[in-house]
PyMOL Python script that loads the backbone (N, CA, C, O; Angstrom):
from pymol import cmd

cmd.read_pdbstr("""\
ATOM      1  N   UNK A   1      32.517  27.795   6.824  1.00  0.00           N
ATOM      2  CA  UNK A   1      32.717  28.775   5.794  1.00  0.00           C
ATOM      3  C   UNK A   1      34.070  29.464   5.976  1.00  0.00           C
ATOM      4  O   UNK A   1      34.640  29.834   4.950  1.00  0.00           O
ATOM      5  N   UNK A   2      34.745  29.716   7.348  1.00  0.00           N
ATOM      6  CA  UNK A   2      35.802  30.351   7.619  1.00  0.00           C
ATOM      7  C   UNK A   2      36.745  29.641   6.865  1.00  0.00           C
ATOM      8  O   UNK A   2      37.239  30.126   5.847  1.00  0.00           O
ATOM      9  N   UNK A   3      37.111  28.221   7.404  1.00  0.00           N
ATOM     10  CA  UNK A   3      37.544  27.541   6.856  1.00  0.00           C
ATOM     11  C   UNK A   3      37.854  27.275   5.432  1.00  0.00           C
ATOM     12  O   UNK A   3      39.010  27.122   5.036  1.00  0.00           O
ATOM     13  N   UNK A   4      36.773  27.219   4.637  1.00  0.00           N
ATOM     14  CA  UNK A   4      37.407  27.240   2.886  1.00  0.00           C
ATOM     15  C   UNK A   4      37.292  28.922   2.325  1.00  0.00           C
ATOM     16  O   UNK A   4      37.095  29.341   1.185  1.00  0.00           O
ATOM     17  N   UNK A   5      37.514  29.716   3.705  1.00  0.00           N
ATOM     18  CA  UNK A   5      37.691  31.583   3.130  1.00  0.00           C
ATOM     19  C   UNK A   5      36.665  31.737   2.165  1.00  0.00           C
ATOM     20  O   UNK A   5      37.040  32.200   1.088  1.00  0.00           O
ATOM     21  N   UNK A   6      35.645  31.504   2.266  1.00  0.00           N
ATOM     22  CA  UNK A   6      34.136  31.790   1.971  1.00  0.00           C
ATOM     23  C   UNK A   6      33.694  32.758   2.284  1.00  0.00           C
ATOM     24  O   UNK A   6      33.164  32.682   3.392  1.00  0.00           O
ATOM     25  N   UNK A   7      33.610  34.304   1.538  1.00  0.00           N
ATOM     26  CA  UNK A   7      33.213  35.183   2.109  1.00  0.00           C
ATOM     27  C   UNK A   7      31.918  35.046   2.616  1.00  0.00           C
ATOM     28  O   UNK A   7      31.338  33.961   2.674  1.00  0.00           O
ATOM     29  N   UNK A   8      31.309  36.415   3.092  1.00  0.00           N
ATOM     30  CA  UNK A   8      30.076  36.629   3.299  1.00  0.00           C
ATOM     31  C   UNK A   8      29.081  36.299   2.755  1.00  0.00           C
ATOM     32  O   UNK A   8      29.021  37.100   1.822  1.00  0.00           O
ATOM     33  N   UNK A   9      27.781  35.318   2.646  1.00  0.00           N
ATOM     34  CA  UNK A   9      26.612  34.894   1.678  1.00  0.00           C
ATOM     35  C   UNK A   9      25.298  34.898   2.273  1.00  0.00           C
ATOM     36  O   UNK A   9      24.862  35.220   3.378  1.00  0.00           O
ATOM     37  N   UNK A  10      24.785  34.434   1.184  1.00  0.00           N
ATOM     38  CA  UNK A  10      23.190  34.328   1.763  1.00  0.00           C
ATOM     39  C   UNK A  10      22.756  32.963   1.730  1.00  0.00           C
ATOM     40  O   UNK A  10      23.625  32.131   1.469  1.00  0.00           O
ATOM     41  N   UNK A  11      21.604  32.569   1.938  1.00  0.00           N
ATOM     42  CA  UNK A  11      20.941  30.654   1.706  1.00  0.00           C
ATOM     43  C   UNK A  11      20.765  31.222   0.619  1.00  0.00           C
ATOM     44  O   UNK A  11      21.292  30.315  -0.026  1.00  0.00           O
ATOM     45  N   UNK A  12      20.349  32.268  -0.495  1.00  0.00           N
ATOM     46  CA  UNK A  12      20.127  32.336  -1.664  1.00  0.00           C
ATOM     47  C   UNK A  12      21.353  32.407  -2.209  1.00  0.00           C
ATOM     48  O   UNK A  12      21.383  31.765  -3.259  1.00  0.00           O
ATOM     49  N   UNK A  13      22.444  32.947  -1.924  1.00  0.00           N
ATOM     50  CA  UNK A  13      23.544  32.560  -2.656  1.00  0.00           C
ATOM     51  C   UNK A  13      23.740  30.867  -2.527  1.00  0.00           C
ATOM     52  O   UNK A  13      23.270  30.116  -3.381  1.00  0.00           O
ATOM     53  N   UNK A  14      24.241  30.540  -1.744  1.00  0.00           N
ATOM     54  CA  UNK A  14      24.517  29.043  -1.202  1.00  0.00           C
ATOM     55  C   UNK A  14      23.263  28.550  -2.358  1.00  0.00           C
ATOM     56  O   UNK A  14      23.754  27.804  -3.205  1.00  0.00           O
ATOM     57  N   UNK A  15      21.805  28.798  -2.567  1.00  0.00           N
ATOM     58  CA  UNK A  15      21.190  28.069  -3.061  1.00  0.00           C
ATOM     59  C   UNK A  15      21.392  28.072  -4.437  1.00  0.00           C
ATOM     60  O   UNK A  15      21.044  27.048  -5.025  1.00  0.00           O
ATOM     61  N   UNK A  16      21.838  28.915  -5.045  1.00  0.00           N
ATOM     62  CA  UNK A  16      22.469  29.381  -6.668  1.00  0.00           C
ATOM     63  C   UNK A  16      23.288  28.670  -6.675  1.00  0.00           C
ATOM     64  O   UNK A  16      23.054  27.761  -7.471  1.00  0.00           O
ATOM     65  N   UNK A  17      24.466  28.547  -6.042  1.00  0.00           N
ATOM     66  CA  UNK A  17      25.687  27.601  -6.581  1.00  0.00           C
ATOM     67  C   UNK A  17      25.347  26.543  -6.691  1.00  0.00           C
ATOM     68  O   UNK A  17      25.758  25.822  -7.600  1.00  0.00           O
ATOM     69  N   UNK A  18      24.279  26.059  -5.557  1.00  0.00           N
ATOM     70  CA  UNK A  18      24.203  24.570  -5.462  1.00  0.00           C
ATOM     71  C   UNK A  18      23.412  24.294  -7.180  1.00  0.00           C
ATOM     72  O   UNK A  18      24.104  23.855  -8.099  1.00  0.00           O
ATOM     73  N   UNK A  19      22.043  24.601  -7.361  1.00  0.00           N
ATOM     74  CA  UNK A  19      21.547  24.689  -8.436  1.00  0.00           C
ATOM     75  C   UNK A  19      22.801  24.605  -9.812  1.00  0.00           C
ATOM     76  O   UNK A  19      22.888  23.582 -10.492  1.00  0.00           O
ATOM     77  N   UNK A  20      23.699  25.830 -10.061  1.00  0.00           N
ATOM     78  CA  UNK A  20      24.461  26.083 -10.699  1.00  0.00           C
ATOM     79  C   UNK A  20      24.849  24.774 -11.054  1.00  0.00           C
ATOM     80  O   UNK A  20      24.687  24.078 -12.056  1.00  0.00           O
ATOM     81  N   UNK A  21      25.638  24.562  -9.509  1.00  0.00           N
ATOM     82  CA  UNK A  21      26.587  23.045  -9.335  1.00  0.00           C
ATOM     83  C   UNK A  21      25.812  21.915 -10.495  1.00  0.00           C
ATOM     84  O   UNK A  21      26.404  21.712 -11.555  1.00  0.00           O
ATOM     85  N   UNK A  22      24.608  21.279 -10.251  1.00  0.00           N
ATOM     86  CA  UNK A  22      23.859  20.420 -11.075  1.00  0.00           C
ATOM     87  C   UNK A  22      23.797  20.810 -11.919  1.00  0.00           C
ATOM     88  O   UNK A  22      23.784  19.822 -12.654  1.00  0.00           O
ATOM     89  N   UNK A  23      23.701  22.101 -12.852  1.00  0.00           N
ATOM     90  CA  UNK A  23      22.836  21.953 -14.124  1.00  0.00           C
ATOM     91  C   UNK A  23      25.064  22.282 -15.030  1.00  0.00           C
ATOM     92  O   UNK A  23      25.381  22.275 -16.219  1.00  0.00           O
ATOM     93  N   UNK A  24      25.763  22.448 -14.072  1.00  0.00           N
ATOM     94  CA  UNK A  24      27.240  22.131 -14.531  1.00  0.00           C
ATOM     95  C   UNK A  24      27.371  20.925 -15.108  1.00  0.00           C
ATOM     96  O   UNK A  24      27.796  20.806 -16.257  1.00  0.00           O
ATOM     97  N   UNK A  25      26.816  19.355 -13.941  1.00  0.00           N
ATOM     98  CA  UNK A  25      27.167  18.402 -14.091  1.00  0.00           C
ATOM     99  C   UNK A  25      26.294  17.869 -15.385  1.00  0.00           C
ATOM    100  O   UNK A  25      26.667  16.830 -15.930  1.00  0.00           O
ATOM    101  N   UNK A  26      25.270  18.488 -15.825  1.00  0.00           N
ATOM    102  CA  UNK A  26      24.319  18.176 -16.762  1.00  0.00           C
ATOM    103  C   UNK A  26      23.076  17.112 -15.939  1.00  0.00           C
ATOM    104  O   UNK A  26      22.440  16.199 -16.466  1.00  0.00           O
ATOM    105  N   UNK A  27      23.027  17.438 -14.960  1.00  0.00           N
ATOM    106  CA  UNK A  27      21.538  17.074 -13.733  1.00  0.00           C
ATOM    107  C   UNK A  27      20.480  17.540 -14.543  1.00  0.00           C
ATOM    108  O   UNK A  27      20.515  18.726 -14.871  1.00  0.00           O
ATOM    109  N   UNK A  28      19.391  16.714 -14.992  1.00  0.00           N
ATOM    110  CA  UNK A  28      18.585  16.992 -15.607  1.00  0.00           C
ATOM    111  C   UNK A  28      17.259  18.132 -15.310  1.00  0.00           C
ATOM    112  O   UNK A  28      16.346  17.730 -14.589  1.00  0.00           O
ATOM    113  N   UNK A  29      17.212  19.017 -15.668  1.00  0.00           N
ATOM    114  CA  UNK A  29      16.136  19.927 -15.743  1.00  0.00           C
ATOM    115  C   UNK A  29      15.143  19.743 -14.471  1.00  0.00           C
ATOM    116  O   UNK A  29      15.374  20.137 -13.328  1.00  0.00           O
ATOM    117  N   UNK A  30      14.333  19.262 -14.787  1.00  0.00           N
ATOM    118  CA  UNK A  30      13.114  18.394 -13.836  1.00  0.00           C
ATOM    119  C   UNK A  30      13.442  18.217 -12.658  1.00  0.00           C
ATOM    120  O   UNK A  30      12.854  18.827 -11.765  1.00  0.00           O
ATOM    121  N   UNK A  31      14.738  17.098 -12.315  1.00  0.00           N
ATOM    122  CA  UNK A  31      15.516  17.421 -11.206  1.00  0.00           C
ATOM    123  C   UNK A  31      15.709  18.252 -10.479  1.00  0.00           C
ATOM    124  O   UNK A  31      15.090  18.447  -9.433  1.00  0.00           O
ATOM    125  N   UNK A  32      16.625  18.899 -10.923  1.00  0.00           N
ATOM    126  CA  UNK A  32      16.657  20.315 -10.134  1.00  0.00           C
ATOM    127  C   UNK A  32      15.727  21.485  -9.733  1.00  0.00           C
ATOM    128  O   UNK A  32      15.808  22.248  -8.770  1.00  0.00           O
ATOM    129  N   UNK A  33      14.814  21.416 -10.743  1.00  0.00           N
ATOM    130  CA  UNK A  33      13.598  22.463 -10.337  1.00  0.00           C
ATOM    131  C   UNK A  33      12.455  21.476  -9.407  1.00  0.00           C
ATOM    132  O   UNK A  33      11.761  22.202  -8.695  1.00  0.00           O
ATOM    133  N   UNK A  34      12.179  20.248  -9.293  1.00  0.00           N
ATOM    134  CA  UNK A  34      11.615  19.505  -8.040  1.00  0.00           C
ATOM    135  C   UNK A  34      12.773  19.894  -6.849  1.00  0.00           C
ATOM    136  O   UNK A  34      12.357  20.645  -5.967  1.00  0.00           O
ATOM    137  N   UNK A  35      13.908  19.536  -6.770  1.00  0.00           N
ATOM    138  CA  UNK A  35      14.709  19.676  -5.827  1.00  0.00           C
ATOM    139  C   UNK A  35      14.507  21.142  -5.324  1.00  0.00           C
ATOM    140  O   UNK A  35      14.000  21.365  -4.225  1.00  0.00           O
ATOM    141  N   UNK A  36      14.964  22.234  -6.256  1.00  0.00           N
ATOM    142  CA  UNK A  36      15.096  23.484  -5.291  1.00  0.00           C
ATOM    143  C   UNK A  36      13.684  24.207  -5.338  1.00  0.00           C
ATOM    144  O   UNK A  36      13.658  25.437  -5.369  1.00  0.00           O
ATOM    145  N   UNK A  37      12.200  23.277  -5.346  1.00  0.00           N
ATOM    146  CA  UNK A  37      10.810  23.291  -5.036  1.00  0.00           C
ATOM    147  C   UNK A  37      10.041  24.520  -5.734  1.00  0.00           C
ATOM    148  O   UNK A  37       9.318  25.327  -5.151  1.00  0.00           O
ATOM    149  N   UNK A  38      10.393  24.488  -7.296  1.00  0.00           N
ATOM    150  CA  UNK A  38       9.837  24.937  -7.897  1.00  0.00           C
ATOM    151  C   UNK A  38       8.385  24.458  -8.435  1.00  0.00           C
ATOM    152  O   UNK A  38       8.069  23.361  -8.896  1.00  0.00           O
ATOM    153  N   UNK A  39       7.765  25.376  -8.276  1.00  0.00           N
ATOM    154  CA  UNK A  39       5.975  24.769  -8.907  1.00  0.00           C
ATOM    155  C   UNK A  39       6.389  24.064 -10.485  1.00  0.00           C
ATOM    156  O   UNK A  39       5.912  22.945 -10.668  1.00  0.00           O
ATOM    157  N   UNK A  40       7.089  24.544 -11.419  1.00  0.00           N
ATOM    158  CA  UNK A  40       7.045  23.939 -12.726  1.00  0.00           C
ATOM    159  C   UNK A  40       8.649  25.141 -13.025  1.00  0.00           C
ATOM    160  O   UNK A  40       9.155  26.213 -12.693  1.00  0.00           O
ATOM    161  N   UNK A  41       8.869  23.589 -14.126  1.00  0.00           N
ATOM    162  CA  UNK A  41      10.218  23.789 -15.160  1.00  0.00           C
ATOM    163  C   UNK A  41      10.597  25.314 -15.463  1.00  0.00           C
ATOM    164  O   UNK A  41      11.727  25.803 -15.450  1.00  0.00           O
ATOM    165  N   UNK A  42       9.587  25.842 -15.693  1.00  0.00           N
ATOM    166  CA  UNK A  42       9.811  27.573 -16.778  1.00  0.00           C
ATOM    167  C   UNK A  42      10.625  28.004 -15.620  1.00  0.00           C
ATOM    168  O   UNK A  42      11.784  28.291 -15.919  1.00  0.00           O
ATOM    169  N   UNK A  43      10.176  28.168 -13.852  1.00  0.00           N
ATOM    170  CA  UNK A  43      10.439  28.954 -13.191  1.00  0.00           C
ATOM    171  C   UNK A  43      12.221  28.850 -13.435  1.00  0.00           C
ATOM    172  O   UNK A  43      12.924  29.566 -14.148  1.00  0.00           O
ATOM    173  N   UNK A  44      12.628  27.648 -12.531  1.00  0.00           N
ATOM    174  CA  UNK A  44      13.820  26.990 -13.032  1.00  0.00           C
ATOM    175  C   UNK A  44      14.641  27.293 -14.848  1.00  0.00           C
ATOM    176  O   UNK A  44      15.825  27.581 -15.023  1.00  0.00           O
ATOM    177  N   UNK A  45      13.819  27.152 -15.710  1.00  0.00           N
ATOM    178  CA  UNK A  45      14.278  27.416 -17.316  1.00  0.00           C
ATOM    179  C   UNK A  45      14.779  29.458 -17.013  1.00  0.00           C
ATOM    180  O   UNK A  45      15.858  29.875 -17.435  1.00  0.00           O
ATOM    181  N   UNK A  46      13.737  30.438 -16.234  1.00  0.00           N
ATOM    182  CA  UNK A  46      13.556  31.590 -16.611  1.00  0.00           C
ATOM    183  C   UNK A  46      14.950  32.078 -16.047  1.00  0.00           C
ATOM    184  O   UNK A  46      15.806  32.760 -16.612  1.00  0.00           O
ATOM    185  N   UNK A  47      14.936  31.414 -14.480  1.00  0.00           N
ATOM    186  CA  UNK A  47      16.028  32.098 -13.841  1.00  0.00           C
ATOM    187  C   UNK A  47      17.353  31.787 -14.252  1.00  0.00           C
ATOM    188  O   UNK A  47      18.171  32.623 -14.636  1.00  0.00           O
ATOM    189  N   UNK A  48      17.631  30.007 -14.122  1.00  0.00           N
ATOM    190  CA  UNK A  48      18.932  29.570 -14.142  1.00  0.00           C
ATOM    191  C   UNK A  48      19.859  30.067 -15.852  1.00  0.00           C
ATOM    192  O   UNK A  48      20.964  30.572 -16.050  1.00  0.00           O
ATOM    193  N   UNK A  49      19.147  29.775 -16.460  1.00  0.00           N
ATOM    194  CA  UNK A  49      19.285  30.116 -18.274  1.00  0.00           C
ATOM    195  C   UNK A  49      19.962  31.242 -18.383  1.00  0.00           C
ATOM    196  O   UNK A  49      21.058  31.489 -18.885  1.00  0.00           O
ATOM    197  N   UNK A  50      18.891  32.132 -17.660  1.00  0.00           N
ATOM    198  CA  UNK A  50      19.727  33.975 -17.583  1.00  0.00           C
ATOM    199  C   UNK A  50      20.953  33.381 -17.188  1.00  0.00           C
ATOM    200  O   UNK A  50      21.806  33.106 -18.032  1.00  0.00           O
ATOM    201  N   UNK A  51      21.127  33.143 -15.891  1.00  0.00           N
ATOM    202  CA  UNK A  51      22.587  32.830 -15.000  1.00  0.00           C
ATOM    203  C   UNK A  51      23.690  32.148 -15.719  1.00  0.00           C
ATOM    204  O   UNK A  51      24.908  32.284 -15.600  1.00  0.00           O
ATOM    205  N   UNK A  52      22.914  31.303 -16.572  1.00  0.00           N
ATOM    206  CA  UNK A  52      24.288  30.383 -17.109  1.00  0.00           C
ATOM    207  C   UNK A  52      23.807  30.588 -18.925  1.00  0.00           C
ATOM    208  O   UNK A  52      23.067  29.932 -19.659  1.00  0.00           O
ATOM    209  N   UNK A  53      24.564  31.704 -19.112  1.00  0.00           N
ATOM    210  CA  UNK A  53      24.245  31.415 -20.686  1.00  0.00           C
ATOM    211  C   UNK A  53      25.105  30.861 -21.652  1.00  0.00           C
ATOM    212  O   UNK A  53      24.802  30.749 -22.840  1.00  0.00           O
ATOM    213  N   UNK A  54      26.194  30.509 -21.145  1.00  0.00           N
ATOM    214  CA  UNK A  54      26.981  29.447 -21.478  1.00  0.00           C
ATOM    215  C   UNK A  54      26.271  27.919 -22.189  1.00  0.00           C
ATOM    216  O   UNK A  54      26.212  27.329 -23.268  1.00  0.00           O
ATOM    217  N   UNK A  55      25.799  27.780 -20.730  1.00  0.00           N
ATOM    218  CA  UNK A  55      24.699  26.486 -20.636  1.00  0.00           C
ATOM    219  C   UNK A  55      23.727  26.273 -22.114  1.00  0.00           C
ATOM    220  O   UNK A  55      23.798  25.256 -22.803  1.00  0.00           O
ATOM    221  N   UNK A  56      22.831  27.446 -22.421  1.00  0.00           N
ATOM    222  CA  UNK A  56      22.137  27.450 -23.638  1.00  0.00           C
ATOM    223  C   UNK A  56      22.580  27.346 -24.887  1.00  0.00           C
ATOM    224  O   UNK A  56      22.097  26.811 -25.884  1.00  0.00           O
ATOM    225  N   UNK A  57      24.149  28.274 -24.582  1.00  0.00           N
ATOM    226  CA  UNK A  57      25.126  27.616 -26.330  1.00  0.00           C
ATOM    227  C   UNK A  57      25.680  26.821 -26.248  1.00  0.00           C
ATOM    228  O   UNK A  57      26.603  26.680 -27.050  1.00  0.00           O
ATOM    229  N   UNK A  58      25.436  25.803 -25.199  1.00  0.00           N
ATOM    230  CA  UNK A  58      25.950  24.504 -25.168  1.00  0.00           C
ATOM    231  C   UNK A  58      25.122  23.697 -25.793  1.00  0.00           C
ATOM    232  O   UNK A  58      25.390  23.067 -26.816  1.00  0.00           O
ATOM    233  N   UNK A  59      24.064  23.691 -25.183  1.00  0.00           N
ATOM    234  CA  UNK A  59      22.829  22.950 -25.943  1.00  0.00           C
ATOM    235  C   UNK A  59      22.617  22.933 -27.587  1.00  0.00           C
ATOM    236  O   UNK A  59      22.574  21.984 -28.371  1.00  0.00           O
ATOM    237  N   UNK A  60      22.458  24.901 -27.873  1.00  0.00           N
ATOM    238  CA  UNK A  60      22.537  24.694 -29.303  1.00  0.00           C
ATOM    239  C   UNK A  60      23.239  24.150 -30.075  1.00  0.00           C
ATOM    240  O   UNK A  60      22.714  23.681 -31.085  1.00  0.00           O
ATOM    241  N   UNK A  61      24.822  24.009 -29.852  1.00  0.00           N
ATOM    242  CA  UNK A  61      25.742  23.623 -30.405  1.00  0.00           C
ATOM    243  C   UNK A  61      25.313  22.202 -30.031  1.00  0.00           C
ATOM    244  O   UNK A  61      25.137  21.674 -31.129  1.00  0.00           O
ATOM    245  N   UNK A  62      25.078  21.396 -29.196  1.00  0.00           N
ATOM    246  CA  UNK A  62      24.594  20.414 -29.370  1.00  0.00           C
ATOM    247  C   UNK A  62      23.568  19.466 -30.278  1.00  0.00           C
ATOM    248  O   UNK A  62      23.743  18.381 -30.832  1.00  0.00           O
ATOM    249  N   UNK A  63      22.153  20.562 -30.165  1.00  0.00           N
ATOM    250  CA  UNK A  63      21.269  20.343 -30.972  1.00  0.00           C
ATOM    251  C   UNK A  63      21.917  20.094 -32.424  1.00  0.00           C
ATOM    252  O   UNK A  63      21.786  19.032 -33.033  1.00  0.00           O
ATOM    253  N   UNK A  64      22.695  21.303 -32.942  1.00  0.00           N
ATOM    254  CA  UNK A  64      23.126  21.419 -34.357  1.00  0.00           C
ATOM    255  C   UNK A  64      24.120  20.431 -34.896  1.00  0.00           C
ATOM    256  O   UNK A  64      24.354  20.256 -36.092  1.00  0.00           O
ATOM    257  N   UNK A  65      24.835  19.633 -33.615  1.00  0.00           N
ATOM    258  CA  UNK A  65      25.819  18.107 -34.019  1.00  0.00           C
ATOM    259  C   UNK A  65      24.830  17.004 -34.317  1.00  0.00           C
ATOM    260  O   UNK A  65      25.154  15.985 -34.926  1.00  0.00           O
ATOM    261  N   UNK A  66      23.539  17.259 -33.841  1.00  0.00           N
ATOM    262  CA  UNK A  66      23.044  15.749 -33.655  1.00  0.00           C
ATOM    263  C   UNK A  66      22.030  16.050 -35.027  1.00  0.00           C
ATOM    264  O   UNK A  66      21.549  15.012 -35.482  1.00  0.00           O
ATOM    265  N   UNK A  67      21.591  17.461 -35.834  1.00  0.00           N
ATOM    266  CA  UNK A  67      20.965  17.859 -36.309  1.00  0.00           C
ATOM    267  C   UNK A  67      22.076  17.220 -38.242  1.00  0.00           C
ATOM    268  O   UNK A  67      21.693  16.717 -39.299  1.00  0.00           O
ATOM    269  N   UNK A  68      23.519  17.684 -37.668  1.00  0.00           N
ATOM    270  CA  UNK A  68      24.218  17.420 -38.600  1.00  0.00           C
ATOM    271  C   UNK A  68      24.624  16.219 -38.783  1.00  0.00           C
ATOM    272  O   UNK A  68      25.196  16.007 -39.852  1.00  0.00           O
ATOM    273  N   UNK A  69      24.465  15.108 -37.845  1.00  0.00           N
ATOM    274  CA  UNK A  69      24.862  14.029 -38.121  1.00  0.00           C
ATOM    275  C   UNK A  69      24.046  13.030 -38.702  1.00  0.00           C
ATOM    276  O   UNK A  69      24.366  11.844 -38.626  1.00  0.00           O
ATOM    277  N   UNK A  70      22.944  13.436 -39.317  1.00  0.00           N
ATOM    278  CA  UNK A  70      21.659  13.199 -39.551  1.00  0.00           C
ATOM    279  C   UNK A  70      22.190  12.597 -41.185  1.00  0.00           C
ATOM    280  O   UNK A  70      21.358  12.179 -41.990  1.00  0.00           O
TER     281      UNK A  70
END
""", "prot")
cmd.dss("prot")
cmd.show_as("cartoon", "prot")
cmd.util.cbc("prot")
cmd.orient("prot")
């Protein structure tokens, strides 16, 4: 951590970015909430969603290209 001047963190920070990191690359849902050992999707949908709300007007704007190309 010294090394890449990484301040001070927690395994819950470290565990947010990592999460973050995947649902950046577009790592599918399911994935990531088995991986960071969530009982079911919502838990994963409730928290990360808040965190990245970027992420959700990505989607919509998505939904609404594939909605328009119809």
């Amino acid at each position: 951590m010294k090394k890449l001047d990484i301040k001070k963190t927690t395994f819950h920070g470290l565990r947010d970015t990592h999460a973050s990191f995947l649902f950046a690359q577009d790592i599918d849902i399911t994935y990531v909430s088995k991986r960071l050992g969530h009982i079911n999707i919502q838990t994963t949908q409730n928290y990360y969603l808040e965190l990245m709300p970027e992420k959700k007007h990505q989607q919509d704007a998505d939904a609404l290209n594939l909605l328009n190309a119809l």
